[in-house]
C-alpha positions as CSV (number, residue, x, y, z in Angstrom):
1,X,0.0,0.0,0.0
2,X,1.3,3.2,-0.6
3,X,1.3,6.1,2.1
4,X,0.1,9.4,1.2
5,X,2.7,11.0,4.4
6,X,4.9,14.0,3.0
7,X,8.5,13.4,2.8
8,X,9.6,16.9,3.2
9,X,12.8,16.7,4.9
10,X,11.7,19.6,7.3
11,X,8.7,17.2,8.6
12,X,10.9,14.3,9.5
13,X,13.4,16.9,11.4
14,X,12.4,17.6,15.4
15,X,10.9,20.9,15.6
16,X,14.3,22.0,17.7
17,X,16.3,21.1,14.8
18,X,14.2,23.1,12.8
19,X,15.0,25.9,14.8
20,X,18.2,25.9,14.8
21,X,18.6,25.4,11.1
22,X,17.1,28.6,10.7
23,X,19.3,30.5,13.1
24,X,21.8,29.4,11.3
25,X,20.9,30.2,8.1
26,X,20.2,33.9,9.8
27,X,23.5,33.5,11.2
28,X,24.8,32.4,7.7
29,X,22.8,35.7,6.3
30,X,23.7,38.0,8.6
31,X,27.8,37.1,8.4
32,X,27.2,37.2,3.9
33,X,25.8,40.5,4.5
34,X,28.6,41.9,6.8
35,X,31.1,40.6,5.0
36,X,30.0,42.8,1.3
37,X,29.5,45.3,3.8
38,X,32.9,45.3,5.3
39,X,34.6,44.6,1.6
40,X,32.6,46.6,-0.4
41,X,34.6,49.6,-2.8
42,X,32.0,52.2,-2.1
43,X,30.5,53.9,1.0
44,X,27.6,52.5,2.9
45,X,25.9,54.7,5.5
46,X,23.2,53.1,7.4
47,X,21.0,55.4,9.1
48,X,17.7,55.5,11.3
49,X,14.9,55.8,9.6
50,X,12.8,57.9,12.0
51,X,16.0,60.3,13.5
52,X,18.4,60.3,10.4
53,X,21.0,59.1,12.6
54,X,24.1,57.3,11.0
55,X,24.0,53.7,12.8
56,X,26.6,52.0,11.3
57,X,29.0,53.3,8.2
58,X,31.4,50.8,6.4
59,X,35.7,51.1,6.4
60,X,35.9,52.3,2.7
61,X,33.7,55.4,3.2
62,X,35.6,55.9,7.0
63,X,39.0,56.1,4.7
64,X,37.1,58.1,2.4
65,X,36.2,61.0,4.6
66,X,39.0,60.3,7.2
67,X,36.8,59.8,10.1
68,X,37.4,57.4,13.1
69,X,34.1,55.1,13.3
70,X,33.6,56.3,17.2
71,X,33.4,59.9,15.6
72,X,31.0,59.7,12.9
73,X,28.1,57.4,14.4
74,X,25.1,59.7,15.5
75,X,25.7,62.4,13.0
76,X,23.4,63.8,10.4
77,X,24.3,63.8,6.6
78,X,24.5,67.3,6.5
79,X,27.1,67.5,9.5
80,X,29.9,65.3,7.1
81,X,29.2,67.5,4.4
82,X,27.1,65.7,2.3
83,X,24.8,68.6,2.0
84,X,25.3,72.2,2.4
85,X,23.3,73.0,5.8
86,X,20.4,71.5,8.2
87,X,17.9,72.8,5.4
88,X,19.0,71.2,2.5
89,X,19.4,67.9,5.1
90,X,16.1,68.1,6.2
91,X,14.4,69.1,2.5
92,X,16.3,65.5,1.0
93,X,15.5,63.6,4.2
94,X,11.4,64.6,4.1
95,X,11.8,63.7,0.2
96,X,13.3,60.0,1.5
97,X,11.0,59.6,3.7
98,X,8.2,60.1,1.9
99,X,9.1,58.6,-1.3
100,X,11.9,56.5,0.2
101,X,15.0,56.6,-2.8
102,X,16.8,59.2,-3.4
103,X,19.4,59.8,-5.8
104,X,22.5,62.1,-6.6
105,X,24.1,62.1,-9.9
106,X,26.9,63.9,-9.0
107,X,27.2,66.1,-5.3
108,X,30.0,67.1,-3.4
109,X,30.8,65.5,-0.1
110,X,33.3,67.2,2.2
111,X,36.2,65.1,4.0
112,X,36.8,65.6,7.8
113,X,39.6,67.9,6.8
114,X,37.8,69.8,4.1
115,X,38.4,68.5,1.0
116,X,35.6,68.1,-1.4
117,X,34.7,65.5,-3.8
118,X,32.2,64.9,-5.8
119,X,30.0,61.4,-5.2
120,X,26.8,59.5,-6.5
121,X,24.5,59.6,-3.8
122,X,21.9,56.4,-4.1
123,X,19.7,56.4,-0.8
124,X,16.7,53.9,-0.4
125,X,14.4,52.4,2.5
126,X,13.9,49.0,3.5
127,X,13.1,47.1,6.7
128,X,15.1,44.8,9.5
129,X,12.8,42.5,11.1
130,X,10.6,45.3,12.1
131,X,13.0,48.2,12.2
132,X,12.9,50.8,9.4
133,X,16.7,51.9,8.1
134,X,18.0,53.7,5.8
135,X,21.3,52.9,3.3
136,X,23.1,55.5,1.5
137,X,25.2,54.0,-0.9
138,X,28.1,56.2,-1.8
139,X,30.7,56.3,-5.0
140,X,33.6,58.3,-5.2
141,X,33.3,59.7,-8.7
142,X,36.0,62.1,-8.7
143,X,38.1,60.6,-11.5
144,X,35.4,60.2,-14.0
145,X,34.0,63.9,-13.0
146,X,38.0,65.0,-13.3
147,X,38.3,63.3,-16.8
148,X,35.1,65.1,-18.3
149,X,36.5,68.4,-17.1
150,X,40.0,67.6,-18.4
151,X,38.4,66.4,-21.9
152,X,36.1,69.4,-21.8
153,X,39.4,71.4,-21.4
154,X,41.0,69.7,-24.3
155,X,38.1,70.5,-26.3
156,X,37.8,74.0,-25.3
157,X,41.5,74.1,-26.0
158,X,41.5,72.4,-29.6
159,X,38.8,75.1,-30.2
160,X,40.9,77.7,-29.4
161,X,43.4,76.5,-31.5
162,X,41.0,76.1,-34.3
163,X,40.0,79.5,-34.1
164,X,43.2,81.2,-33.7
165,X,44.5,79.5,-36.9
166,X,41.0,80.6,-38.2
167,X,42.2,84.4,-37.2
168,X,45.8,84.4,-38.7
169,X,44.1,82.9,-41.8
170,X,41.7,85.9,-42.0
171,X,44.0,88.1,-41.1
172,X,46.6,86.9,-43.8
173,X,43.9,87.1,-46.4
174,X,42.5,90.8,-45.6
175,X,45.7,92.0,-45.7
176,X,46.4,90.6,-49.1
177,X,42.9,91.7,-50.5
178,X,43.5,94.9,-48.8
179,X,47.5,95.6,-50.3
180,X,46.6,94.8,-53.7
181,X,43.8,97.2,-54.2
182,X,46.0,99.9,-51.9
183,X,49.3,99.2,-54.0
184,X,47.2,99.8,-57.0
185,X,45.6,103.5,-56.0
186,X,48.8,104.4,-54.3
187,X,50.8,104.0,-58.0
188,X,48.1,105.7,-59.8
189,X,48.0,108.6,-57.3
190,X,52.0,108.9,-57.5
191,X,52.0,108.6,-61.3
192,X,49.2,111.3,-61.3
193,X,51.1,113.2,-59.1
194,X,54.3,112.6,-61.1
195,X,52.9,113.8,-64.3
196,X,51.4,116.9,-63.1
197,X,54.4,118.2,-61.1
198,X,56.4,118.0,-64.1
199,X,54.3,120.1,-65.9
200,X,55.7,123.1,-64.2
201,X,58.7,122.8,-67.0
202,X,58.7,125.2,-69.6
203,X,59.1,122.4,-72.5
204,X,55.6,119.9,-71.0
205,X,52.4,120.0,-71.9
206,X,49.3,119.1,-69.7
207,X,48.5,115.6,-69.6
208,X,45.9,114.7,-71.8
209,X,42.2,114.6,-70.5
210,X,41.6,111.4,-71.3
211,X,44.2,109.8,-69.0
212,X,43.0,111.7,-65.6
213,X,39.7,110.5,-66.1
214,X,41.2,106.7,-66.9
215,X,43.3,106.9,-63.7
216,X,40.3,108.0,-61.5
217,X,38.0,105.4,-63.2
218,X,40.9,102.9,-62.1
219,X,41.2,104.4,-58.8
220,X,37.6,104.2,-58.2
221,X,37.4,100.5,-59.2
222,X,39.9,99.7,-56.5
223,X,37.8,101.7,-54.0
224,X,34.7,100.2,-54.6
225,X,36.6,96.6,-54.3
226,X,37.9,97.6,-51.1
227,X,34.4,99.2,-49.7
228,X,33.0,95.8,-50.6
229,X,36.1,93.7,-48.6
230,X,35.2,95.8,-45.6
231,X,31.3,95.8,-46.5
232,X,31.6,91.9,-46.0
233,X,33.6,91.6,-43.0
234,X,32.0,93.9,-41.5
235,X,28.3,91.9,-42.1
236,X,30.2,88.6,-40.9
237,X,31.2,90.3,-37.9
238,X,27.8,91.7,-37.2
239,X,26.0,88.9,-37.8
240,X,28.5,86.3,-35.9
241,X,28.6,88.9,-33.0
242,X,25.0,89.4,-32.7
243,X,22.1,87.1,-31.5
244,X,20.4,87.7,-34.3
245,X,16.3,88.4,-33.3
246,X,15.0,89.5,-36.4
247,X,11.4,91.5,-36.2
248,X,9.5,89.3,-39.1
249,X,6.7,90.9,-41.2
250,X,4.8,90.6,-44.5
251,X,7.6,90.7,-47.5
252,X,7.4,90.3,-51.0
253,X,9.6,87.7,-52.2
254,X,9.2,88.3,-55.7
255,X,9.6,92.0,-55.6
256,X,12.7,91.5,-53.3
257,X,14.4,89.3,-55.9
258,X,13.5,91.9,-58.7
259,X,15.3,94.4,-56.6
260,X,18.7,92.5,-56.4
261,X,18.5,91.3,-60.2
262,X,18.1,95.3,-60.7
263,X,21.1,95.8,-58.2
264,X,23.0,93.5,-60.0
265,X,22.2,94.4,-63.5
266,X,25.9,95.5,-64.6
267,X,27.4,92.6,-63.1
268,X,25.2,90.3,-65.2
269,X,25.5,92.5,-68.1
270,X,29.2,92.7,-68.1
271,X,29.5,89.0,-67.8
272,X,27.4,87.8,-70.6
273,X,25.5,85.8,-68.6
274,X,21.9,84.9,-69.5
275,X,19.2,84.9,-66.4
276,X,16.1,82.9,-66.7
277,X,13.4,84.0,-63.9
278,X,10.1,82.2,-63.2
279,X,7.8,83.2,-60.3
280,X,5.3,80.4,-59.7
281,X,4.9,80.9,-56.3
282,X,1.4,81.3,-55.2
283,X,1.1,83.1,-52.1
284,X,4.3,84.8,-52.6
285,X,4.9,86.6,-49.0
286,X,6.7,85.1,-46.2
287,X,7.4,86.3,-42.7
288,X,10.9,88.1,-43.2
289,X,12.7,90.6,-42.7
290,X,13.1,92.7,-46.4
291,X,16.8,93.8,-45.8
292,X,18.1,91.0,-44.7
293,X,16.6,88.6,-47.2
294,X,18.0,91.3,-50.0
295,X,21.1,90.6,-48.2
296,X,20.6,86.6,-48.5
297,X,19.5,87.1,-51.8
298,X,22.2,89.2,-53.0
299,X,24.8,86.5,-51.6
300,X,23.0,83.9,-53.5
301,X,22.8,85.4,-57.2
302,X,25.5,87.5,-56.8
303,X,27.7,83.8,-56.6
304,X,25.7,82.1,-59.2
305,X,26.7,85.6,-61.3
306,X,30.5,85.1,-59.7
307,X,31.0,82.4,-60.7
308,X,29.4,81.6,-63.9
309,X,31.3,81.8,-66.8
310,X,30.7,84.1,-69.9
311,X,27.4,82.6,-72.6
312,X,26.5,80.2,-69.4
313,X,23.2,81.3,-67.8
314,X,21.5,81.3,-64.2
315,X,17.8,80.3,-63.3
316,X,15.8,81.4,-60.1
317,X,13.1,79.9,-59.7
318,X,9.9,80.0,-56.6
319,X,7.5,77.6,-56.0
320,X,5.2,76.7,-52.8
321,X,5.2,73.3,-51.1
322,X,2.6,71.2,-50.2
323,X,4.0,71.9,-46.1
324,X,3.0,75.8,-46.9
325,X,6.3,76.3,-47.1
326,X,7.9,79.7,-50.0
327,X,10.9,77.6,-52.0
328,X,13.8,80.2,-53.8
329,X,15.8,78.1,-56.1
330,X,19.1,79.8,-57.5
331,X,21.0,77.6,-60.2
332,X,23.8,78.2,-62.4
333,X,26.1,76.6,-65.5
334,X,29.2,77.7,-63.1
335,X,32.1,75.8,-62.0
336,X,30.5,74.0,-60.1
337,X,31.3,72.4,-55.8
338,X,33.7,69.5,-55.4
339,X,32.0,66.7,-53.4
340,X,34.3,66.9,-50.5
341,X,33.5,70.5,-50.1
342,X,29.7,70.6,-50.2
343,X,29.9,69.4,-46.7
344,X,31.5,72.5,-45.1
345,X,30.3,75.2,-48.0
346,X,28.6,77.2,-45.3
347,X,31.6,77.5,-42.7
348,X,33.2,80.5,-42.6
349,X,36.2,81.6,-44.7
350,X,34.9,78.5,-46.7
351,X,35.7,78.5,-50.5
352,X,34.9,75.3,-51.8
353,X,39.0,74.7,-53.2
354,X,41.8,76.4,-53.1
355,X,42.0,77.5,-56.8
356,X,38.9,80.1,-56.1
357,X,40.6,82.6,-53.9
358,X,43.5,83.8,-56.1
359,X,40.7,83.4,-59.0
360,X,37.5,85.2,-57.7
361,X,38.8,86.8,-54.6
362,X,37.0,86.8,-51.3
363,X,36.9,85.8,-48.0
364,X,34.3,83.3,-48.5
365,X,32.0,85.0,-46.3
366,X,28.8,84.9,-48.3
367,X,27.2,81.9,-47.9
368,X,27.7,81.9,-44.2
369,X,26.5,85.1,-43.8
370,X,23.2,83.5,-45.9
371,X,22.7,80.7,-44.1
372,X,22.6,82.4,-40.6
373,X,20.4,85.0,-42.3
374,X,18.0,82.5,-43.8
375,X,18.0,80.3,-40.1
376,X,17.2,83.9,-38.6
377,X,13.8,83.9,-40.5
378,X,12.9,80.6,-39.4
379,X,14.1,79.2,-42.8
380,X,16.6,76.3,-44.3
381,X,19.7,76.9,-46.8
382,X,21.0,73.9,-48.8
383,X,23.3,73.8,-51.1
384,X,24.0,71.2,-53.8
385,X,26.4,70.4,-57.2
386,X,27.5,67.1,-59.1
387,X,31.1,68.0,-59.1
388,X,33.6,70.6,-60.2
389,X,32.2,72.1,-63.9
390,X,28.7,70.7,-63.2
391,X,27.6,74.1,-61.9
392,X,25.4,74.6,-58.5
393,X,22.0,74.9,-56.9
394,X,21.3,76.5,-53.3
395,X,17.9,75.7,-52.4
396,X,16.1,78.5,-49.4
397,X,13.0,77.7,-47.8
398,X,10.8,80.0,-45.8
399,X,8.0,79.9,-43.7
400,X,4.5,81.5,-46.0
401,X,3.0,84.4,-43.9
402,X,-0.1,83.2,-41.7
403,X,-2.4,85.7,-42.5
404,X,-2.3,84.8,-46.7
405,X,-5.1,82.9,-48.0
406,X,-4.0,79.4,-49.8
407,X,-3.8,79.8,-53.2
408,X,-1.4,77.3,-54.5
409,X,-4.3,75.9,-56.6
410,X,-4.0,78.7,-59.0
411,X,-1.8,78.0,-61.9
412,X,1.5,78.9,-61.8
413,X,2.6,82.4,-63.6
414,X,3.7,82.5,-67.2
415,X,7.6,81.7,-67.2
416,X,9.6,84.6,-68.2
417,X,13.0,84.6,-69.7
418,X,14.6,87.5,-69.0
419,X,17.9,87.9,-70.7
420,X,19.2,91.0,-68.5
421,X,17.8,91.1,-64.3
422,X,16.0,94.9,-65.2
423,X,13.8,93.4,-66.9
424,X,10.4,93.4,-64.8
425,X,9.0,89.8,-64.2
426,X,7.9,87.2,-61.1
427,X,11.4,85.5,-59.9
428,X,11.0,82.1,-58.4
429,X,11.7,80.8,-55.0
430,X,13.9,78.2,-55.5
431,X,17.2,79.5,-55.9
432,X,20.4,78.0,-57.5
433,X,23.4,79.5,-57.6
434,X,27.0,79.1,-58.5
435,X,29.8,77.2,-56.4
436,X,31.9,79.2,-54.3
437,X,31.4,82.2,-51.7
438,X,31.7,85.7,-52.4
């Protein structure tokens, strides 16, 4: 017959036995406990629960502060300097209490002799037998909070050095833009000066007319190319310096572009370059600021212009997007971006290779001074190019004014080609434009 009796081991073991297994296994417990306790590699505070008294504390966070165990059982957190006074004590202690963990990603803790370092505070609740305590669990995190300040430092450093080289670039170049237009108006003025003063001999004859007025149409070419050197500087300085809080209103797009193709009608003229314009953008107004989007503008045609060779041609185009948003397109048959320099054509003193400063000039200013512009409005600036001789397209988006009613599902307006920028017309708000910076 078989018994239905339990076998548990526990039920064939006197109830003394029984007893004293589980001592042991308390005793066993207890001595496992003290032992990670006593070994651990970070400080362990216990404290009471109701009092905030420290009850016990462990040897690694004794060698830590310096204290002598006799010396640092009964005090409050606050009174080893793990907070700054009896306030900020009591505020964290009413937050254990009631939520019971707290946590510390990085506080100072004072030694007994003053030193401070920084630790990670972990602090929860729990019970013995029936007694509430509290442990505060305590890392030393002074080498990993001294290794992000010393990489921060590095970094800080490196961009100091970036930008100083950045400065003795700059300042190399505007002294070399500056000296060549100077060395030119200096030589004129002296031979000017030369030819006259030797007129006071009885056997010379006055210079003829023709030449005066070609020296001062030299010497004024070489002054407007300096006022433009400084003019650009001077906006990247502005516009790096300032926080730039534009006040944003109703604006034209379309008559803001005809304004800079006007502006730029002898440039585009004297370089034989053909300008195709198309204005299909239906609401045409966007939240801007006029000047500076002429300035944007300006940057962005004036380029394409720049660097578009003669019987090659630039388009600029605007269009709306189904996101409400005003698209100036400015492309051009220029010389195009190299791929490796598409990436950084908006940095400052940026000029897609070296070949295009001793060509074209420049700081390569420009199309930083646009992109910060256009990001002031609220806007995006992209730039983009299939290689070296391929030409360029810069892409601008901006935001439609609210208070315009949708029309986008008009038609678009008739395409115009306009073969010099006076000519009146809708311009388009994609914009593409040459490789390169001014």
């Amino acid at each position: 017959m078989t018994s239905n009796t339990s076998t548990d081991p526990s039920n064939l073991m006197p109830a003394s036995g029984r007893g004293n297994s589980l001592a042991l296994a308390l005793e066993v417990s207890e001595l496992r406990y003290r032992r990670l306790f006593e070994t651990a590699q970070d400080g362990i505070l216990i404290l009471d629960a109701d009092s905030g008294k420290i009850i016990d504390v462990n040897p690694f966070l004794l060698d830590l502060l310096d204290y002598p165990f006799e010396s640092i059982i009964g005090l409050q957190l606050w009174e080893i300097g793990l907070f700054e006074d009896i306030a900020a004590n009591q505020a964290a202690f009413a937050k254990l209490q009631t939520e019971e963990y707290i946590r510390y990603e990085n506080h100072p803790l004072r030694t007994k002799a003053g030193k401070q370092i920084q630790v990670e505070f972990v602090s929860n609740v729990y019970f013995v037998g029936s007694a509430k305590v509290i442990q505060c669990n305590i890392r030393d995190i002074s080498v990993r909070v001294r290794a992000a300040l010393q990489a921060a430092s590095k970094s800080h450093a490196d961009t100091l050095e970036v930008a100083g080289r950045a400065r003795d670039e700059l300042i190399a170049v505007l002294s070399h833009e500056l000296r060549t237009p100077l060395a030119a108006i200096t030589s004129m003025i002296e031979l000017l000066d030369l030819g006259h003063t030797n007129l006071a001999g009885p056997d010379q004859t006055d210079l003829p007319p023709l030449f005066d007025k070609s020296a001062l149409a030299f010497i004024g070419r070489n002054v407007q190319s300096l006022v433009r050197l400084v003019t650009e500087f001077l906006d990247f300085t502005h516009v790096a310096n300032e926080a730039l809080a534009l006040e944003l209103v109703k604006v034209d797009a379309h008559e803001v572009i005809r304004f800079v193709l006007k502006n730029l009608e002898n440039q585009q003229k004297g370089a034989g370059i053909g300008i195709d314009v198309r204005l299909q953008a239906r609401p045409n107004h966007i939240r801007g600021n006029a000047l500076k989007l002429e300035q944007v503008l300006s940057n962005l045609i004036g380029n394409a212009l720049k660097f578009t060779p003669q019987g090659g041609k630039v388009s600029i185009i605007t269009r709306n997007e189904p996101d409400g948003k005003l698209v100036i397109e400015v492309s051009d048959t220029g010389i195009g971006i190299p791929a490796d320099a598409l990436s950084r054509i908006f940095s400052p003193f940026e000029q897609g290779d070296s070949s295009i400063h001793p060509r074209y000039g420049g700081f390569g200013l420009g199309l930083s001074i646009a992109q910060t512009l256009t990001k002031a409005h609220g806007g995006t600036l992209e730039a983009e190019s299939k290689g070296s001789g391929q030409g360029a397209k810069f892409t601008a988006r901006f935001k439609i004014h609210d208070s315009l009613p949708d029309l986008t599902t008009q038609g678009p307006v008739q395409l115009e080609r306009i073969p010099t920028p006076g000519a009146n017309g809708s311009v388009a708000t994609s914009i593409n434009s040459a490789n390169g910076k001014l």
